[in-house]
Each structure stands twice: as C-alpha cells, then as structure tokens.
C-alpha positions as CSV (number, residue, x, y, z in Angstrom):
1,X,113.6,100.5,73.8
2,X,113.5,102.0,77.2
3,X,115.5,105.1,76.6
4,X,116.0,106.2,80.5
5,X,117.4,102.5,81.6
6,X,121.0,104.1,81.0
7,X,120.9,106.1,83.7
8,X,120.5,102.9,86.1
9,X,123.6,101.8,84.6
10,X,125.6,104.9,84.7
11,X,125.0,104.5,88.6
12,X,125.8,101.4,89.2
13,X,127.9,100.5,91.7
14,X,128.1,104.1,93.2
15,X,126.4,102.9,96.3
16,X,125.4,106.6,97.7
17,X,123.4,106.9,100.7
18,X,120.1,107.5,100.1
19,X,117.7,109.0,103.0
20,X,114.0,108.1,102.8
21,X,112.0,110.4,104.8
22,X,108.8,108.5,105.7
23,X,109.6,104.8,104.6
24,X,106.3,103.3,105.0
25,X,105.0,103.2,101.7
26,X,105.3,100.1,99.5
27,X,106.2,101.8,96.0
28,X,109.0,103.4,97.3
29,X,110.4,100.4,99.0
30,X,110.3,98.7,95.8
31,X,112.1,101.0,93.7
32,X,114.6,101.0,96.4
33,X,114.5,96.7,96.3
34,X,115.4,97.0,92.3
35,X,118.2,99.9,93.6
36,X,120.0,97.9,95.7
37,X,119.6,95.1,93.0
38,X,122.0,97.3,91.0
39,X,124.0,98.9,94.3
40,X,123.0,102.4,93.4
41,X,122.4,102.9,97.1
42,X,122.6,102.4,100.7
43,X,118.9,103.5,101.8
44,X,118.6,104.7,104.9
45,X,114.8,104.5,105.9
46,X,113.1,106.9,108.4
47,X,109.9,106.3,109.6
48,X,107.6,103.8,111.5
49,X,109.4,100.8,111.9
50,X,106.5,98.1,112.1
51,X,104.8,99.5,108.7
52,X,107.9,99.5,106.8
53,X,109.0,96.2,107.7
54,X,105.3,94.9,106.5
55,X,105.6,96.6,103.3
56,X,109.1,95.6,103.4
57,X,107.8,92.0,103.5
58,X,105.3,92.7,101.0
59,X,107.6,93.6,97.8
60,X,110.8,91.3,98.8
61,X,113.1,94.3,100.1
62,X,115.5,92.9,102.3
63,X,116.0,94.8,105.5
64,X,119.4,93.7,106.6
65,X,120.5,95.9,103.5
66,X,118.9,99.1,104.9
67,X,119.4,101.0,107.9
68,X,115.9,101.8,109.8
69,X,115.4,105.1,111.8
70,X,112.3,103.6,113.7
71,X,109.9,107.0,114.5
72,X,106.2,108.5,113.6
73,X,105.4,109.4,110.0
74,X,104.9,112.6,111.4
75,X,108.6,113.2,112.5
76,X,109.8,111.2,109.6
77,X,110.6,114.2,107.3
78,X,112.2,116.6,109.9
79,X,114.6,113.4,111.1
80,X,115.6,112.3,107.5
81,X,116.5,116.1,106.8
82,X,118.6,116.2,110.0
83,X,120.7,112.8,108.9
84,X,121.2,114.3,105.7
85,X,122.5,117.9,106.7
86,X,125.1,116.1,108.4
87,X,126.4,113.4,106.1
88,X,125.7,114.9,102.8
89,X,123.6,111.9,102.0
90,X,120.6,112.2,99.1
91,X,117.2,112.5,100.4
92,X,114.2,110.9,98.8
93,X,110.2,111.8,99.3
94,X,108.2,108.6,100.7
95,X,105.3,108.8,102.5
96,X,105.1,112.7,103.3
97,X,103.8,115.7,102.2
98,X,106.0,117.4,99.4
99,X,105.1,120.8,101.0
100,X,106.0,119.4,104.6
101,X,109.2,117.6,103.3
102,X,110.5,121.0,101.5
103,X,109.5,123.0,103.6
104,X,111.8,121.7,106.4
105,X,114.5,121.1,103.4
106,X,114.5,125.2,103.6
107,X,114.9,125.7,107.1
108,X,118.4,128.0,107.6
109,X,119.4,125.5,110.1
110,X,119.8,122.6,108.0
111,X,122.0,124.3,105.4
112,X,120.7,123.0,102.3
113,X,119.8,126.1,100.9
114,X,122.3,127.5,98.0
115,X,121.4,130.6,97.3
116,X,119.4,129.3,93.7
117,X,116.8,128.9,93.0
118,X,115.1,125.5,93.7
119,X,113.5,124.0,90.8
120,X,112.3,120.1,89.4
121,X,113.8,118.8,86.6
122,X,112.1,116.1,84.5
123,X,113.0,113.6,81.9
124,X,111.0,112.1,80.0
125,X,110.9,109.2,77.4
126,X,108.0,109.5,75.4
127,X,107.2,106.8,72.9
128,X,106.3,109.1,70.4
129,X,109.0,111.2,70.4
130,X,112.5,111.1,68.7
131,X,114.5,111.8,71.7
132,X,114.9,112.1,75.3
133,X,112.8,115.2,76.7
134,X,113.3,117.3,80.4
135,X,110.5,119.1,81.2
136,X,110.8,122.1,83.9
137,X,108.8,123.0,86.2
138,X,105.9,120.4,86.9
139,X,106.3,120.2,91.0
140,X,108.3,123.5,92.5
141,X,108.1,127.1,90.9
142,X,104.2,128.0,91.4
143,X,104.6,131.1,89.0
144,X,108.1,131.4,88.0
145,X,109.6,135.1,87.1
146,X,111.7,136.0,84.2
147,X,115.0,135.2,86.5
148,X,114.0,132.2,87.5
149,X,113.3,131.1,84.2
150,X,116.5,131.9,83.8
151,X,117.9,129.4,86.4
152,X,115.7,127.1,85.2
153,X,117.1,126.9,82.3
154,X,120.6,127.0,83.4
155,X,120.0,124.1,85.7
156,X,118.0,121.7,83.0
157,X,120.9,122.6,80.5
158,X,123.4,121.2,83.0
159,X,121.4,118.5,83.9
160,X,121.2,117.3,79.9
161,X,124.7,118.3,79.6
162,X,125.5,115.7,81.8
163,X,123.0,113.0,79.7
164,X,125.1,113.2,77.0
165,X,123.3,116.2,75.0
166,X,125.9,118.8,74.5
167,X,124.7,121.9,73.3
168,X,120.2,121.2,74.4
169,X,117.5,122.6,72.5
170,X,115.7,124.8,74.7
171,X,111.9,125.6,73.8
172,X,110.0,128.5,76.2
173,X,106.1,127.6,75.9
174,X,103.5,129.5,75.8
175,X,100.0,129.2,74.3
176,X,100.7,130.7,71.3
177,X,103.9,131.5,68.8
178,X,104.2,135.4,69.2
179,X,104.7,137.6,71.8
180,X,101.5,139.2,73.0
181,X,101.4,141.7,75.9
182,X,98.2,140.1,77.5
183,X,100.3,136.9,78.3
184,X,103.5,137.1,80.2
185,X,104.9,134.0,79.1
186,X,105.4,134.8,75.8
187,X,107.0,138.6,76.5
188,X,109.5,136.6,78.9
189,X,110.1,133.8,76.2
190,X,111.1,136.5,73.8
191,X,113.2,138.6,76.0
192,X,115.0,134.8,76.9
193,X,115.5,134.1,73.6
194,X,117.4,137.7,73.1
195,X,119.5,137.0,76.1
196,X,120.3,133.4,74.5
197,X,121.6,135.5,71.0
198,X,123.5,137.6,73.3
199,X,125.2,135.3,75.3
200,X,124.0,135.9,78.4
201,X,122.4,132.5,78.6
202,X,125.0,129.8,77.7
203,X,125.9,126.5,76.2
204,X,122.0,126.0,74.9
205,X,120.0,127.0,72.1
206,X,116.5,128.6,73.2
207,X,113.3,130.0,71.1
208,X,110.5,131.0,71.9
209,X,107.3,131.5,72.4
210,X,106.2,127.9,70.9
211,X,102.5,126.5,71.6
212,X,103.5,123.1,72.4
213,X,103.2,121.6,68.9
214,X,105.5,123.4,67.5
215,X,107.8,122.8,70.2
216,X,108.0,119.3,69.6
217,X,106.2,118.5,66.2
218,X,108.3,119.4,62.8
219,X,105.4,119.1,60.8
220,X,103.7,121.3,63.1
221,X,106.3,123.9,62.5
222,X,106.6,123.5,59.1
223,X,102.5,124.3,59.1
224,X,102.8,127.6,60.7
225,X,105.8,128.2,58.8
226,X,108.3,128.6,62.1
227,X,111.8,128.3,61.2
228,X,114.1,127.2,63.8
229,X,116.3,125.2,65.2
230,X,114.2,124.6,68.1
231,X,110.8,124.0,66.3
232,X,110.6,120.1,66.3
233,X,113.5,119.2,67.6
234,X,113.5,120.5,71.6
235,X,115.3,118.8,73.8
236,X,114.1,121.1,77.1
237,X,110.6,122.5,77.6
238,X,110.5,125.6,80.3
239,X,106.6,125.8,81.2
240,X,105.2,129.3,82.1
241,X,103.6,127.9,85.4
242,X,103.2,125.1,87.9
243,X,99.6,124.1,86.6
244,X,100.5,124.1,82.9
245,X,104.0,122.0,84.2
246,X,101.5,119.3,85.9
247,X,99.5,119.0,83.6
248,X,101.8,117.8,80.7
249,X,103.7,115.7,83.4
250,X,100.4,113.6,83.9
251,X,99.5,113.6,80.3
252,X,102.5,112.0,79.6
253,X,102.8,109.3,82.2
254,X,99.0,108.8,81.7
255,X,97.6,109.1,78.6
256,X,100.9,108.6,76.5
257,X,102.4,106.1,78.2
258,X,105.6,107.4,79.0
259,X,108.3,106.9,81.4
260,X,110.1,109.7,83.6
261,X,112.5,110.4,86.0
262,X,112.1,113.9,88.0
263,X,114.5,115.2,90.5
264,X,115.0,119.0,93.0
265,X,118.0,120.6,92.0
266,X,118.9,123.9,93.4
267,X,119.7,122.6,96.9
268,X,122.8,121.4,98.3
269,X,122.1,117.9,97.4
270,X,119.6,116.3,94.7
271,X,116.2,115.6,95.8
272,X,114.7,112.8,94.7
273,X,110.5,114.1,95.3
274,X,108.2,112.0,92.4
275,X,104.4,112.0,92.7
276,X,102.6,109.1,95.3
277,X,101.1,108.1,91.8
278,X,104.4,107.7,90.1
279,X,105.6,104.0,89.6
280,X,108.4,102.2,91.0
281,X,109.9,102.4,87.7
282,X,110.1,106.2,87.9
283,X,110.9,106.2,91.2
284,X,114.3,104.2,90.3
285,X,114.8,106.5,87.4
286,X,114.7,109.4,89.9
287,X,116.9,107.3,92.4
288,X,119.6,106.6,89.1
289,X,118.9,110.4,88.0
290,X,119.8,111.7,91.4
291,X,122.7,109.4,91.9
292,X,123.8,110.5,88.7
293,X,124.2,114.2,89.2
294,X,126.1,114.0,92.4
C-alpha cells in the first residue's frame, strides 16, 4: 500500500499555480505530466524554451496545458521568484541550484520572507515502518540552534496536524539516549523535552535524546529499557544537523526503498525543493504535499 498517494487525492482538483524555476529537466516535467493528470496544478514553466519543449516531448507532457516563460537557465530562478512574489503562486526547484534558487527566495525585495524560520519538512513512507514518518531537517538548517529546533518542531507538528495525526509523536535524535555535555544535541533534546512538559511547546508529544533505534524500534526500546510514549512509536524525527538529516533521507529512499515527499515551509508560500536524484514519484508527492498545505 502506498501510504503517501492520499495526498494526491486530497489535492485534486485544486488546480494552484505552480512556478517551475528552471523547466528543462525531464523528471520534473513528468511529475508535473502525472499533476496535471489529477489537476493539482497549472504549471507555469520558466526557463529555456527549446530544452523544455524536448524533454517536454520526451515524457508526454502536453505543452498547451502549461504556460512557458522562454529565458536562460541561468535567469530561470530569479524570473520564477519574481512571478511568484506577485501572484502568490507555489514555486518548485527544477533544474537549479538549491542554494541559487533560495537564496534569491530571501532577497527583502521579493517578500517571501516571514520572519521564521525556514526549514524542510519530509514525509516519509517507509515499508518497514508502522506509520507515516516526517523527518526534519535533511535540506535547509546546516546546524540548527535550540530555537530553531523549536520552530522546527512547531512547523512539522502543523504540517502532521494537517495529515490527519492529531496530537504527533515527536522524537529529538541524538547518538545516544542520555544527555551528555560533550554533545549538544542531546542537552537541547532534553531541555525540549522540559519545555514540551511545561507547555511551552504545544499540541505534540516530544522525548528525547533517542539514538535512532529507539526512536522508531519498540523492541529496541524495550532492550534499553526506555519507557515512553515516544520510544517506537515516533511520528516526527528532529535531526541535530544537516549531515545527519541527509544522510537518513538517502538511506531511506536508497537502501530501504522508501517513498517521500519533502517541502520549505517557513516562507510565505510552500516550496516544493526535492533532490535532482529524487523520482518523479516524490516529486508529485512534494507537488500534492505543497498543494496540500496552502
């Protein structure tokens, strides 16, 4: 059973606009081929015109259903933030750089900036586990600090909120189960976990530090006798860096075969920003996941 296939029929027939800074890449224009199948969106594609129609040609997308901003790849990312700072449309990663896309994305004069922090959001469904899984941060937050931990959980809570998961599990990871001053990660997972017992951090249930097995594995738990509601059962993983983050998002995709769907939140609009490597599968997720949270 393909657990994230609900969220292409949840945003069905909501038909958003959906900005494609450089179009001229053949995985992307295929996700946005099975997209239109299910009139999630109206893509807008900016880039150059005589690549994308190729690639166009090459997975059966149908340009007459797409508006085409002919220009360089190289002026692709800066134009398609420029449409979408004045219509409010979604904007999508295709051919640039992530760093070149965002970094335009937080230029003052765009407006897209918020005020919070800015932060990717993943969801995974992993054949081996019990249950839907969002993973934060694999693709944003080099080395997040204790407040933006903080946001990053507030934003993946809402984001599972809105799956369906009403009050989410929330595991902080670390390398090991108790706090130890030599790493960080697990004196911030502790002090999160006090703020969640307090209040201060709502609508969630977070623990912490778990190694990753006893984040997601009962009988792991059970082993290192952990009692919690969180051991086994997480439904949120907050990763204590950008490398660690990465890591587990490729192990998953590659070596357990899973299937994902990662999105920017933080901005003014969703961002839908998945790795080159990622499938057209995922990319559609992220399209649905996007569409889904507007």
């Amino acid at each position: 059973m393909d657990r994230l296939a609900f969220l292409v029929d949840k945003a069905r027939g909501l038909r958003k606009k959906l900005v494609v800074a450089g179009s001229d890449d053949d995985v992307v224009l295929s996700a946005l081929k099975m997209a239109l199948e299910h009139s999630i969106v109206d893509p807008i594609l900016v880039g150059p015109s005589k690549e994308t129609q190729l690639f166009a040609v090459q997975v059966g997308l149908d340009l007459q259903r797409c508006q085409l901003v002919d220009c360089s790849k190289e002026e692709s990312a800066r134009k398609a933030v420029e449409i979408v700072s004045k219509d409010g449309s979604l904007l999508m990663k295709g051919s640039v750089k992530t760093g070149d896309l965002m970094k335009i994305v937080l230029e003052d004069q765009y407006g897209l900036k918020v005020g919070s922090t800015i932060t990717m959001v993943s969801i995974f469904d992993i054949p081996t586990y019990h249950k839907l899984l969002a993973i934060s941060d694999a693709g944003m937050i080099i080395a997040p600090t204790l407040e933006q931990k903080i946001d990053m959980i507030n934003i993946a809570v809402k984001i599972m909120k809105k799956l369906g998961v009403e009050r989410p599990k929330v595991a902080i990871i670390g390398a090991i189960e108790v706090p130890n001053q030599k790493m960080p990660a697990t004196l911030d997972a502790a002090i999160l976990s006090k703020m969640n017992d307090r209040g201060q951090i709502k609508d969630c249930i977070v623990d912490g530090p778990f190694a990753l097995d006893n984040a997601i594995s009962e009988e792991a738990a059970k082993h290192k006798k952990i009692e919690s509601p969180v051991a086994g059962d997480a439904d949120i993983l907050i990763l204590p860096d950008i490398e660690a983050g990465n890591v587990l998002y490729k192990a998953l995709v590659f070596l357990a075969n899973a299937t994902v769907a990662s999105v920017i939140v933080g901005a003014k609009i969703p961002i839908v920003l998945t790795s080159r490597a990622d499938s057209d599968k995922t990319k559609l997720y992220s399209i649905a996941l996007a569409v889904n949270l507007c």
